[in-house]
VOGU-3710 file (C-alpha; in Angstrom, 3 decimals, decimal comma):
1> xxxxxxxxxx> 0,000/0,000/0,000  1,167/3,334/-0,950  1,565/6,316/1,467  1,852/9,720/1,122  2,569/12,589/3,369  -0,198/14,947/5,107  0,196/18,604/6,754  -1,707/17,345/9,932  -0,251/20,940/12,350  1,222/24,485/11,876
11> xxxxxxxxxx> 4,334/25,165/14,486  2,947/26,048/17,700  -1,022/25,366/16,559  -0,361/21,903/19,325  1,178/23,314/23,181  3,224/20,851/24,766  1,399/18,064/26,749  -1,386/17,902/24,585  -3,175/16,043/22,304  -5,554/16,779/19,775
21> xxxxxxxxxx> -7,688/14,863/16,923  -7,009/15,658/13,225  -9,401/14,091/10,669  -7,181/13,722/7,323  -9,467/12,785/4,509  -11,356/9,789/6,480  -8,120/9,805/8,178  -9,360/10,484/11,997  -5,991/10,743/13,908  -4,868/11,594/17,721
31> xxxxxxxxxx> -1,843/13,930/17,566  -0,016/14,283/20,425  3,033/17,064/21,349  5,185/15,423/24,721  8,558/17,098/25,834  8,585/18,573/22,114  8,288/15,197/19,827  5,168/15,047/17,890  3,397/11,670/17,573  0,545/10,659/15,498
41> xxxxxxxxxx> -1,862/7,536/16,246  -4,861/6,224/14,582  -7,489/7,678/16,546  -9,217/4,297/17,434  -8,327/2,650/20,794  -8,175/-0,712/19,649  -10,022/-1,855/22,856  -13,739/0,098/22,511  -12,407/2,493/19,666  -12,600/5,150/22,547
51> xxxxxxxxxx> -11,556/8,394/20,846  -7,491/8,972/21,763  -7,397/12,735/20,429  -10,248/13,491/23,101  -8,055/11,755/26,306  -4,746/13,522/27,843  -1,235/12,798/28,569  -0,573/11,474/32,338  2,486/10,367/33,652  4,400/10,740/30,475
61> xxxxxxxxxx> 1,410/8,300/28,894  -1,836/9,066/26,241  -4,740/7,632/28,473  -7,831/6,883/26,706  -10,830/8,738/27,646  -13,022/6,111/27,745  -11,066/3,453/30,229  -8,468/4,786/31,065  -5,966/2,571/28,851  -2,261/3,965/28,673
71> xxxxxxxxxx> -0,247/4,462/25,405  2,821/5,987/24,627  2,201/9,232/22,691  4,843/8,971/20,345  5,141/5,430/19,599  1,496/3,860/20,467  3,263/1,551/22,599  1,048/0,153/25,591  2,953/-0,400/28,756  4,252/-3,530/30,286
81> xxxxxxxxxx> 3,794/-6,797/27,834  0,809/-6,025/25,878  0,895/-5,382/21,750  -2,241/-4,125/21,243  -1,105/-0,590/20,547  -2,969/1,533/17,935  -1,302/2,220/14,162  1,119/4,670/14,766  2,545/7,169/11,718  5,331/8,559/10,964
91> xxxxxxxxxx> 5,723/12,469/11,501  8,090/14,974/9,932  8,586/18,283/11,503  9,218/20,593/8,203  9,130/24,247/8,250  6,005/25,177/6,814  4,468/22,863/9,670  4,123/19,018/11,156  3,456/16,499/8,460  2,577/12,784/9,157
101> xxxxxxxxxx> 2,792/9,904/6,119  -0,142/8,245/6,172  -1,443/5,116/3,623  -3,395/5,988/1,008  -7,147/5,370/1,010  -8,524/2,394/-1,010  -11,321/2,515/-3,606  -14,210/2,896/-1,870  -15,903/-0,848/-1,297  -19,425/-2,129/-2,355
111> xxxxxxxxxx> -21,616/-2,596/0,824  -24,423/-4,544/1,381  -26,285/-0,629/1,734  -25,199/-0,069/-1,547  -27,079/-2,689/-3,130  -30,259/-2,105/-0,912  -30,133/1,392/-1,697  -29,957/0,861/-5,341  -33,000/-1,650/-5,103  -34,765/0,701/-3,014
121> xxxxxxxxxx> -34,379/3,390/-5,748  -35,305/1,603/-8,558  -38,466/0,986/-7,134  -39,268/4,707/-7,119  -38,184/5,706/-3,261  -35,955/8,543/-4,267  -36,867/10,592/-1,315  -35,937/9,912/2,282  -36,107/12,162/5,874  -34,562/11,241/8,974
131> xxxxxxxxxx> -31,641/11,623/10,951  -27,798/10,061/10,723  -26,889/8,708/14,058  -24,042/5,933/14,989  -26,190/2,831/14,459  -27,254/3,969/10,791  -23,671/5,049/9,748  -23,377/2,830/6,849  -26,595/2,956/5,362  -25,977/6,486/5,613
141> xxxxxxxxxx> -23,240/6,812/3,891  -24,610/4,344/0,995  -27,309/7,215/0,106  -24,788/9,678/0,710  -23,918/8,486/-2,463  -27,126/8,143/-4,444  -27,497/11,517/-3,355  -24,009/12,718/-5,039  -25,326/10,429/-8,409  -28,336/12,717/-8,433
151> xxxxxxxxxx> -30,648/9,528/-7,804  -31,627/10,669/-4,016  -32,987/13,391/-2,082  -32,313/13,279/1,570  -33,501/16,282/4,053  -32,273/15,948/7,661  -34,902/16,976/10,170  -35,013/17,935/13,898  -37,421/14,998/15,119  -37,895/11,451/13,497
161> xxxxxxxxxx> -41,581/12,267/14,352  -41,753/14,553/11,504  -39,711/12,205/9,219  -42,354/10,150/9,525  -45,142/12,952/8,866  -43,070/13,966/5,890  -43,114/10,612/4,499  -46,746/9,803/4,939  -47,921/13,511/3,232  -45,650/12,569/0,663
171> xxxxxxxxxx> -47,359/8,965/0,064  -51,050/10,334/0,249  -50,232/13,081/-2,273  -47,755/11,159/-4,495  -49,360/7,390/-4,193  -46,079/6,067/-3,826  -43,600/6,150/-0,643  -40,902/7,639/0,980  -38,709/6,874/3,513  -38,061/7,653/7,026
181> xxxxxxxxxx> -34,512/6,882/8,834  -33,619/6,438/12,250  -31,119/5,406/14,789  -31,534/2,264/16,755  -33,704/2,456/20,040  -35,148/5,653/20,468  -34,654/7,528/16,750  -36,715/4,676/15,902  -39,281/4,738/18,108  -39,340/8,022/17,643
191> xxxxxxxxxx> -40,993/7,121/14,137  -44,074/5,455/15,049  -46,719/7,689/15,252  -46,134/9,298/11,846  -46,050/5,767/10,459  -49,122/4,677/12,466  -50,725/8,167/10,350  -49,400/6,344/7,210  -51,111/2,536/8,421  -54,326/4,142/8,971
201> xxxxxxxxxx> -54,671/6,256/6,124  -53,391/3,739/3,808  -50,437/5,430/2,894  -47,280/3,685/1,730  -44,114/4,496/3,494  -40,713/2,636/3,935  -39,375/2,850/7,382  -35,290/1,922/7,868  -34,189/1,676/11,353  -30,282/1,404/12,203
211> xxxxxxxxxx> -29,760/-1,556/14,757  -26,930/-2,173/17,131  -24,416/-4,552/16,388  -25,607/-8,103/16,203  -22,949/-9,447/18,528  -24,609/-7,186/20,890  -28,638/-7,738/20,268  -30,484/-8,491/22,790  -28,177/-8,857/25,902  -29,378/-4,954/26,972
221> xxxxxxxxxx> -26,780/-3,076/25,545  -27,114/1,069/24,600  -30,133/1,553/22,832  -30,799/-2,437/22,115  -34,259/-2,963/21,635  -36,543/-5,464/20,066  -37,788/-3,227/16,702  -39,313/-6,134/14,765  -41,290/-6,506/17,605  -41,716/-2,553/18,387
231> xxxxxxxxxx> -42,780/-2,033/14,958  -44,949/-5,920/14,783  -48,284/-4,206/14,833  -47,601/-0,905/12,593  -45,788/-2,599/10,000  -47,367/-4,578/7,475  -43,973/-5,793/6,630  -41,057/-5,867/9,126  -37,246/-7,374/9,344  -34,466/-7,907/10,030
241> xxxxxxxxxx> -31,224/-7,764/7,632  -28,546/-10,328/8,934  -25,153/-11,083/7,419  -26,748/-14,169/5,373  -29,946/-12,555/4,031  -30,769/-12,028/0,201  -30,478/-8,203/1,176  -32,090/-6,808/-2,207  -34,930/-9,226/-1,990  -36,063/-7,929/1,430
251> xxxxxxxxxx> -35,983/-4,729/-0,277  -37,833/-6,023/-3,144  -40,353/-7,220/-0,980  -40,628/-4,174/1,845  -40,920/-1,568/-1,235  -43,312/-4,350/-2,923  -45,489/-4,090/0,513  -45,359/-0,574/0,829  -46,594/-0,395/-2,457  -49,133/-2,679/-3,198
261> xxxxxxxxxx> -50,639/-2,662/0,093  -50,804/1,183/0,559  -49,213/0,338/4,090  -45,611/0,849/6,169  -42,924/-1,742/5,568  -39,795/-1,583/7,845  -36,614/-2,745/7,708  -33,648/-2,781/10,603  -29,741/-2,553/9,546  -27,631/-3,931/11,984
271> xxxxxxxxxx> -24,686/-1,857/12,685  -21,497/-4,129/10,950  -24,237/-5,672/8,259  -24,287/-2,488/7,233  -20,958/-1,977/5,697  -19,939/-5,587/4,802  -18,838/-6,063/1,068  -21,796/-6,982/-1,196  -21,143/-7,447/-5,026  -25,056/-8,123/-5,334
281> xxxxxxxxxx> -27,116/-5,988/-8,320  -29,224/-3,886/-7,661  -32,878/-5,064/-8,190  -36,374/-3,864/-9,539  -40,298/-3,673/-9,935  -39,863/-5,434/-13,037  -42,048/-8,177/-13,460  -42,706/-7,809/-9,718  -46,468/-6,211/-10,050  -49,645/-6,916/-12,038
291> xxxxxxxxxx> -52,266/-4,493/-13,303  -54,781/-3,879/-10,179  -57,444/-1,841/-12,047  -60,098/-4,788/-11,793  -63,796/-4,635/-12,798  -66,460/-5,515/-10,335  -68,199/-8,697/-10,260  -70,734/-8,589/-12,958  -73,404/-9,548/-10,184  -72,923/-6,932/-8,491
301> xxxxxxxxxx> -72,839/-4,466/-10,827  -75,909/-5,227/-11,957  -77,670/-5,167/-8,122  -75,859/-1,363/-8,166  -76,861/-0,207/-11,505  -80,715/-1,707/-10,737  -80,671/0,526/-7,495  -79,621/3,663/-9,484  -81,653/3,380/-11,946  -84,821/3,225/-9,124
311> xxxxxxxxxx> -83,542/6,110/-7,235  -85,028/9,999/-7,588  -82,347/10,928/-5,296  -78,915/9,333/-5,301  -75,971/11,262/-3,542  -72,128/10,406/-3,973  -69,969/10,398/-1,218  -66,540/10,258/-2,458  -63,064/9,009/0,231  -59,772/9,603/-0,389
321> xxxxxxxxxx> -59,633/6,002/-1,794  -61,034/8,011/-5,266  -58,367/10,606/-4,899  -56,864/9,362/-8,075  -59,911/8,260/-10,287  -62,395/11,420/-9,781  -62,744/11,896/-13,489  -64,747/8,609/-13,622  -66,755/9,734/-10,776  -67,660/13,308/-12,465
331> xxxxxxxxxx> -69,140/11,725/-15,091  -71,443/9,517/-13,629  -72,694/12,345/-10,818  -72,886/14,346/-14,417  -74,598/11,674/-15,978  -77,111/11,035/-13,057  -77,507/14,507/-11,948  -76,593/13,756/-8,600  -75,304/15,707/-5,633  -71,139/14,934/-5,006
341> xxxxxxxxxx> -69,904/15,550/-1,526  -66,424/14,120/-0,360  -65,195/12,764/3,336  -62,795/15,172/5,028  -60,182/13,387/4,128  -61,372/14,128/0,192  -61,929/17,565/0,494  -60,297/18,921/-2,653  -61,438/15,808/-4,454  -64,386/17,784/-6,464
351> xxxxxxxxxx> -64,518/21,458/-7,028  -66,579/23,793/-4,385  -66,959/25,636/-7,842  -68,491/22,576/-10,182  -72,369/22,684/-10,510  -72,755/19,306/-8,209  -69,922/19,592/-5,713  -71,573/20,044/-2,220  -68,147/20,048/-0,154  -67,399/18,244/2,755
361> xxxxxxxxxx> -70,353/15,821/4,710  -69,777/15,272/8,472  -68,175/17,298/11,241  -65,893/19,526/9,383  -68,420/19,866/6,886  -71,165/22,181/5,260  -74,749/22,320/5,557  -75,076/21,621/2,211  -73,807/18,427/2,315  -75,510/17,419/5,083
371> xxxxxxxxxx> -78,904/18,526/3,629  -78,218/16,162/0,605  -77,546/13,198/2,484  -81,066/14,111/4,649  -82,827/14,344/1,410  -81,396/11,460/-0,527  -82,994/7,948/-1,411  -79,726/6,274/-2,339  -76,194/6,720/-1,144  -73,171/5,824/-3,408
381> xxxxxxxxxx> -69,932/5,625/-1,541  -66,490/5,292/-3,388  -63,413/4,848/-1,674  -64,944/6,088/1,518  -64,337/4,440/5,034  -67,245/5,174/6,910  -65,648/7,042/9,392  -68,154/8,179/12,556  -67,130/11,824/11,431  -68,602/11,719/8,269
391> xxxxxxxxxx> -72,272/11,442/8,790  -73,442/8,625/6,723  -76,638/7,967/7,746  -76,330/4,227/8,470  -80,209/3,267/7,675  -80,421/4,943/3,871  -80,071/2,133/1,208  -76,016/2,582/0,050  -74,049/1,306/-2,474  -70,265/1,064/-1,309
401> xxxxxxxxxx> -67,865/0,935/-4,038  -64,042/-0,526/-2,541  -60,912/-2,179/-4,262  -60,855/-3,723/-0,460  -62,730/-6,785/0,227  -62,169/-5,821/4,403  -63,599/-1,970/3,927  -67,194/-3,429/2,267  -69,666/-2,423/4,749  -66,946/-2,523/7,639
411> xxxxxxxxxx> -68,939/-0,872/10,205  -72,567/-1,670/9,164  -74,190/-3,909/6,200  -74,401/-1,951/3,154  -77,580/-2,816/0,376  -74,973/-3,318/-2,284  -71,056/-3,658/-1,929  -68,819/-3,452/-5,154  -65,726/-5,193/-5,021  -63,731/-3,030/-7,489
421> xxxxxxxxxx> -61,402/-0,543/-8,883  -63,198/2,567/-7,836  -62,413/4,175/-11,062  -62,869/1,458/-13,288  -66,483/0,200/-11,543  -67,553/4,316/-11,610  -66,995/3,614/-15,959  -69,061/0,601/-15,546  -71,682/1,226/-13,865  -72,172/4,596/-16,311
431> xxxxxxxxxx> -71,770/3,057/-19,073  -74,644/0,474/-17,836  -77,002/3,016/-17,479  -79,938/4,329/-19,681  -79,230/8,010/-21,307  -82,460/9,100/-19,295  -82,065/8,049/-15,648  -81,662/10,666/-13,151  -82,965/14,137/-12,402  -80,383/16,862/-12,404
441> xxxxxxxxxx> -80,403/18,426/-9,097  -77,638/21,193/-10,127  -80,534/24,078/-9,667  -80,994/22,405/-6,331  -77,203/22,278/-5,725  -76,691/26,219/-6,547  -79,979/27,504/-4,245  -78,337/25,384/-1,045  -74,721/26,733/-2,217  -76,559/30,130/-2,028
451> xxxxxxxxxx> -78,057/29,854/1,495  -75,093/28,690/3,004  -72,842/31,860/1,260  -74,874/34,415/2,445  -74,788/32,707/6,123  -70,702/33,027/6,178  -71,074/36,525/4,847  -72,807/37,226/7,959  -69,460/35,690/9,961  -66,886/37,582/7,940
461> xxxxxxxxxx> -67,669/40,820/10,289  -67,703/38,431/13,862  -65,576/40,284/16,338  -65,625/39,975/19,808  -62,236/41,572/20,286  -60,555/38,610/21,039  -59,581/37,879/17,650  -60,144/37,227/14,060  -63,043/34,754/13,140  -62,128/31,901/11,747
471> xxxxxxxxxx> -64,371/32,667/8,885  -62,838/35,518/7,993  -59,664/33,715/7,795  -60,209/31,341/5,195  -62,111/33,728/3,302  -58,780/35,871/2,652  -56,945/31,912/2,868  -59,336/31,182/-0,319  -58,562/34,244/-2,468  -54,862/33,935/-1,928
481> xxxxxxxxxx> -53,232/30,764/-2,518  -53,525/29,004/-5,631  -56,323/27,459/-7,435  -53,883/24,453/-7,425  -52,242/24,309/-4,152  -51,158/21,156/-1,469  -52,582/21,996/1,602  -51,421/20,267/4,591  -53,948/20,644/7,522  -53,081/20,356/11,089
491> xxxxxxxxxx> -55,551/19,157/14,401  -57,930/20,820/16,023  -60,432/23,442/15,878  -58,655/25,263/12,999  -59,028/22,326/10,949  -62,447/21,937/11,125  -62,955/25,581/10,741  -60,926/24,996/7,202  -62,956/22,032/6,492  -66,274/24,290/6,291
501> xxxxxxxxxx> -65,411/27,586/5,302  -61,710/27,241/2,604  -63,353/27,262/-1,136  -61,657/24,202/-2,880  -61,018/24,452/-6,765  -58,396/21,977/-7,950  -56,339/21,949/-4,187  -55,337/18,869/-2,864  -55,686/18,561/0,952  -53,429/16,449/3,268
511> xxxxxxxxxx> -54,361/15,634/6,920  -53,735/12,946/9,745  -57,441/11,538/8,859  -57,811/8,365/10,969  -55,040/8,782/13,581  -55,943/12,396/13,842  -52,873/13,395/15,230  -51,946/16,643/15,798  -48,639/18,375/14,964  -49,231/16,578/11,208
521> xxxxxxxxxx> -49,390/20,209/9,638  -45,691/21,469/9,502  -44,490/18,215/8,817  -46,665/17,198/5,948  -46,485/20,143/4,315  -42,039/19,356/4,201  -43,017/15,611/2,419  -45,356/17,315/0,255  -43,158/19,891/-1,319  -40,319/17,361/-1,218
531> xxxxxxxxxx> -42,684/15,803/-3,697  -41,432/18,411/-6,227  -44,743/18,782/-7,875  -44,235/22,419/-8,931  -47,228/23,602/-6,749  -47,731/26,239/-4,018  -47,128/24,586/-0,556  -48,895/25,604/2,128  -49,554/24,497/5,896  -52,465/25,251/8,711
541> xxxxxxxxxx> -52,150/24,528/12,091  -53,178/26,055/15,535  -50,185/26,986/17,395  -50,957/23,646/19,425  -50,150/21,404/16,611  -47,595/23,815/15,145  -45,710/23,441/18,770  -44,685/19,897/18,682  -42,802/20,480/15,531  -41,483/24,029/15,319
551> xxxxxxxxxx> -38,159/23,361/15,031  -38,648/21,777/11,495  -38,690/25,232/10,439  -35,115/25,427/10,606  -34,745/22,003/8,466  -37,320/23,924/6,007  -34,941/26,950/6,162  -31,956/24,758/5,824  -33,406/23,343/2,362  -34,851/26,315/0,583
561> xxxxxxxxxx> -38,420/24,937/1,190  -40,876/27,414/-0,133  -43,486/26,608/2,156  -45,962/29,272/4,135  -47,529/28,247/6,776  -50,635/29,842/8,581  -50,825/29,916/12,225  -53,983/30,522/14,047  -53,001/31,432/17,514  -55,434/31,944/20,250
571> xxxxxxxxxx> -52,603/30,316/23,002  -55,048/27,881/23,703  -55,275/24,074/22,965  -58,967/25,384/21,313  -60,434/22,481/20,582  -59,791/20,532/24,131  -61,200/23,501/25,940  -64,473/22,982/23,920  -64,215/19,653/24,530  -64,110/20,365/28,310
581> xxxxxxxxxx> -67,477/22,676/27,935  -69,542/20,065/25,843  -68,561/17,770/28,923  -69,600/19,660/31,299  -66,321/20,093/32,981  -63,993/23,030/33,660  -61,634/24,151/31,142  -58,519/22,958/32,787  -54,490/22,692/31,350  -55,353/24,246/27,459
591> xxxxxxxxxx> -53,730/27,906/27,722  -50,487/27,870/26,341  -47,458/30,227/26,607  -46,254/30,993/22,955  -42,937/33,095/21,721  -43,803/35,807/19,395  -43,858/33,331/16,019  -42,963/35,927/13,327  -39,930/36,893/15,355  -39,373/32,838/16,030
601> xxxxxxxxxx> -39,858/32,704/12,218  -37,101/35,263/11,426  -34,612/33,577/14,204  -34,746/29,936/12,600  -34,136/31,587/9,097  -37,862/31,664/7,696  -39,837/34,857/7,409  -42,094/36,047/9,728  -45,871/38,275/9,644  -47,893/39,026/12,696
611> xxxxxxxxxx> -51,559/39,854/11,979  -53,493/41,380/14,875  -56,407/42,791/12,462  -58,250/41,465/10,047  -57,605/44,133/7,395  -53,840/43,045/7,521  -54,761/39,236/6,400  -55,045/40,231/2,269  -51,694/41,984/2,608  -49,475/39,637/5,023
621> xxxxxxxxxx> -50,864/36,437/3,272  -49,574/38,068/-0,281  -46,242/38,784/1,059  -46,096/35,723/2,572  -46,686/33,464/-0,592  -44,374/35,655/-2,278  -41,602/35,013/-0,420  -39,134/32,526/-1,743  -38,327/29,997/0,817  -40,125/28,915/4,354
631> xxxxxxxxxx> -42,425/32,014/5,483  -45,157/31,773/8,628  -48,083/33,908/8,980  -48,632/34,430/12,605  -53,025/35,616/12,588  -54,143/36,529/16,332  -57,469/33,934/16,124  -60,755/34,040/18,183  -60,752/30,579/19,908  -64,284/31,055/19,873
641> xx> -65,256/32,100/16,496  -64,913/28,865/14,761
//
């Protein structure tokens, strides 16, 4: 092996009796200065690789920091009989400063990350947040250089908890995963709830967990615990990768799971597997996937099509499982003339602004929604869940259209259940139907659209001097952003608020539907302009939810995001203290003590507005979404005006 020689000092940078660490390329070295000879030792202790360039010189000795094992600081001689010194170079005192010769670094070895990366990128996981730690090193490292090839983008965040949020916004936009990274122990753990969000809303997302050594596993050492078994119920697909595993086929098959089942898969790298040589290719989706747009049983197509064509009233309740197959949809509401309202979790799914979109049904919804489904004689539900938020009444006849045999009539019979392709069954089932069925209800549609505008033209003015009305707020919200803007949505009272009064055109709408947890806002708003879709990015939260991640404003500043994000601050956990009311209970533990968030804003490298008035909302909000990079609109909201 070839060596060359290094500056690794100037003269008089090192003071006598000292020691010091010098990294050298990925040279890491402890450089020591005793009774004026210079010595220079691998940096390793070859005990516990404690960290020689951080310990001290003792009674003429270099004593490692971490046990307190003697060297000599010249030579890397241990005392007495032992051998087990550390690699010790050889140093030349010249005059433009110290110089040690040290071996020249090899070509850079395949590892078994490599080809697991590779494989995990060729099945369209390009994107990945989380945070490098000692127990992911390698795996680290292997996307450190996917990322230099162009093939990977990796953002570092504050909190795996928002890696995980990132990764299942950027799944429920994008249909397809991302990953989230983590340490061993507790960066993992740390993961879960985001990736519970993801299991829930049937979101795919790949989870990758660093592991302590195997030697190591399961005899208690730092941060060894059980993750197949920590991660057993929220993964559909967990394991772990050992020295003798087909590594790229557990990839195959945790991106394949991810994938196909809209759900988390979850892999865990133990440390040294990490790094060992692998000359295995990368693999592929090739010939891994069939076509899953499937028709619906022809008997039951028929049972639906025979209750349509009876009805005078049929309205269409549309889930986010039609998020991608909406055209389909349109035309049969078009064809039958029927009402189209959407879950909350769909909102964005049909127009506000298209002659038979009624908005949102349920708790966060409208009143003309809810008057439609009181008025109809036949439901049709596509993609929906049934969630106890939504409002479907239970006892009107309903046709449930699901590519999931486990979501037909999961909480109560149905009259008719398609097994199906939502898209593909909505085509059928048109296309099935006479030219003359139906009565167009769009005159209907537009009088209830009417009723309900002039009813939050009466809110726009609420003020009780505590704040602007949440009314008011979405009003401006509406006018400002983008016809075709992501949306990322927090918990709590704001969030229903936007669920009732924001005006949808073609927006798409990201929230933590089923899990309904709160601090999703921030977060999802990162994995969705990660996404690199080329639209506006925006986020709304309370300053509740925006609390548990407001550090991730500095990752966003770190990366250029161009995200603004609108605060509703009444310093209040809003919702719970309504909560508290409706129970009959004292409000107790909801206030909440809050920095000034513009100025917070400007401090982690975002910008920052502070609206105290509603005649400054029009203004702030434009300078806000005009601002290249992270920006946070600070509004002073009414808790009560909601």
């Amino acid at each position: 092996m070839t060596s060359t020689p290094h500056k690794i000092l100037d003269h008089g940078e090192l003071p006598e009796g000292r020691v010091t660490t010098v990294t050298i390329g990925h040279h890491t070295l402890a450089v020591t200065n005793h009774e004026g000879t210079y010595g220079c030792l691998d940096n390793h202790c070859p005990h516990q690789g404690g960290p020689l360039g951080e310990g001290s010189i003792e009674g003429g000795n270099l004593r490692c920091p971490w046990h307190g094992y003697d060297f000599d600081p010249t030579t890397g001689t241990p005392p007495g009989p032992f051998n087990d010194g550390p690699p010790c170079y050889q140093v030349e005192v010249r005059e433009d400063g110290i110089y040690a010769t040290l071996p020249d670094e090899p070509p850079r070895e395949r590892t078994v990350s490599d080809s697991m990366v590779e494989t995990m990128i060729a099945w369209g996981v390009d994107t990945v947040f989380g945070i490098v730690g000692h127990s992911n090193l390698g795996f680290g490292d292997a996307m450190r250089q996917a990322e230099i090839r162009g093939e990977l983008s990796y953002y570092g965040v504050r909190h795996e908890g928002a890696a995980s949020f990132a990764a299942s916004a950027y799944g429920k936009l994008m249909g397809r995963p991302a990953a989230c990274f983590g340490i061993a122990g507790p960066g993992s753990t740390n993961l879960l709830t985001g990736l519970y969000d993801a299991k829930v809303d049937r979101a795919p997302v790949l989870a990758l967990s660093g592991q302590v050594p195997s030697s190591t596993m399961g005899r208690g050492a730092f941060q060894d615990l059980d993750l197949d078994a920590a991660f057993a119920d929220v993964a559909r697909y967990s394991r772990t990768v050992h020295a003798g595993s087909n590594h790229t086929e557990l990839m195959n098959l945790a991106c394949k799971t991810a994938l196909v089942e809209s759900d988390v898969a979850h892999l865990v790298f133990p440390d040294e597997v990490q790094v060992q040589a692998s000359e295995a290719p990368a693999s592929g989706p090739t010939g891994r996937t069939g076509i899953r747009s499937f028709p619906p049983p022809e008997e039951s197509l028929a049972s639906a099509v025979e209750l349509l064509a009876g009805a005078e009233r049929p309205f269409i309740i549309v889930g986010a499982g039609a998020r991608h197959d909406m055209d389909s949809i349109i035309s049969l509401a078009e064809k039958l003339g029927a009402p189209v309202a959407t879950t909350f979790k769909a909102k964005g799914q049909i127009s506000d602004q298209h002659p038979l979109g009624c908005g949102v049904l349920g708790r966060s919804g409208t009143p003309i929604a809810s008057w439609f489904m009181n008025e109809s004689d036949l439901v049709v539900a596509f993609g929906a869940s049934f969630s106890n938020h939504t409002g479907i009444a239970a006892y009107k006849p309903i046709i449930q259209v699901d590519h999931d045999p486990m979501s037909i009539g999961r909480f109560h019979p149905v009259t008719v259940g398609v097994l199906g392709h939502v898209g593909v069954t909505a085509i059928a089932i048109a296309a099935a139907l006479s030219d003359n069925v139906g009565t167009d209800r769009t005159v209907e549609v537009a009088e209830r659209k009417s009723i309900w505008k002039a009813e939050k033209e009466t809110r726009l003015a609420d003020d009780r001097g505590n704040g602007i009305s949440s009314a008011a707020i979405f009003a401006e919200l509406t006018s400002a952003v983008d016809s075709d803007a992501v949306i990322s949505v927090d918990v709590g009272n704001n969030t229903y608020s936007f669920g009732r009064y924001f005006e949808v055109e073609r927006h798409t709408v990201l929230m933590s539907g089923y899990l309904g947890s709160i601090g999703f806002g921030f977060a999802g708003a990162m994995g969705a302009w990660a996404a690199k879709t080329g639209r506006q990015i925006i986020s709304v939260s309370g300053d509740g939810g925006f609390g548990q991640y407001a550090m991730e404003l500095t990752t966003a500043a770190k990366y250029g995001m161009n995200i603004t994000h609108v605060l509703l601050n009444n310093s209040e956990l809003g919702k719970i203290s309504k909560e508290q009311r409706s129970a009959d209970l004292d409000v107790w533990q909801t206030s909440l003590q809050n920095p000034n968030f513009a100025t917070f804003a400007d401090n982690c490298g975002a910008r920052g507005f502070n609206v105290e008035r509603a005649d400054q909302l029009a203004p702030m909000l434009a300078e806000a979404l005009k601002y290249d990079g992270p920006s946070l609109v600070d509004i002073n909201a009414d808790a009560g005006l909601i």
